[in-house]
C-alpha positions as CSV (number, residue, x, y, z in Angstrom):
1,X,-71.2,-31.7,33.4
2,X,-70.4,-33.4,36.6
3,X,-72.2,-36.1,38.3
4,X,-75.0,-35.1,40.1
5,X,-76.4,-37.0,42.9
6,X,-73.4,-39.0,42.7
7,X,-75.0,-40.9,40.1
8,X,-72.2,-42.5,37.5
9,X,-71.3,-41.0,33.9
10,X,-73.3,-43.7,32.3
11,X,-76.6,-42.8,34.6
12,X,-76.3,-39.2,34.1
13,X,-76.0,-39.3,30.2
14,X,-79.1,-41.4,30.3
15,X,-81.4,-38.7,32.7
16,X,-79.4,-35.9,30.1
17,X,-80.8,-37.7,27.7
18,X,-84.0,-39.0,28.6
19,X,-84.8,-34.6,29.5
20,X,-83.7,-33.9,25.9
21,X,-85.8,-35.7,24.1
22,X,-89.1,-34.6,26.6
23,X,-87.9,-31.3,26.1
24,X,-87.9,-31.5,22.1
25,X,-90.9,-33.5,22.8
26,X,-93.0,-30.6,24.1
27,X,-91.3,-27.8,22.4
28,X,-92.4,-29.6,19.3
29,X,-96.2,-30.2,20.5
30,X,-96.6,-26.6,21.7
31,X,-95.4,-25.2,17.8
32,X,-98.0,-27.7,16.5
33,X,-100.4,-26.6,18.8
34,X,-99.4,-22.9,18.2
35,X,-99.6,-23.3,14.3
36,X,-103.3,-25.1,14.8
37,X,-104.1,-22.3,16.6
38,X,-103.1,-19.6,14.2
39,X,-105.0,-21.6,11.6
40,X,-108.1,-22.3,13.1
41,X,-108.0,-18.8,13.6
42,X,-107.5,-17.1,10.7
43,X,-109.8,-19.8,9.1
44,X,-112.6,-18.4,11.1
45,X,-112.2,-15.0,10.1
């Protein structure tokens, strides 16, 4: 990936990295939330 903003190698791999893990982050919260969901539903019925 090139540099964006002219930022340096070192910079950029930190931002790359930095999104990653947010983006794990909240895939990971909305399956939690998504399987509490499905749960509390099916509980109900």
């Amino acid at each position: 990936m090139e540099c964006i903003l002219g930022l340096t190698t070192l910079e950029n791999d930190k931002i790359k990295s930095i999104f990653l893990d947010y983006i794990v982050t909240v895939d990971f919260m909305r399956r939690k939330d998504a399987h509490e969901y499905l749960t509390h539903t099916w509980s109900r019925n």
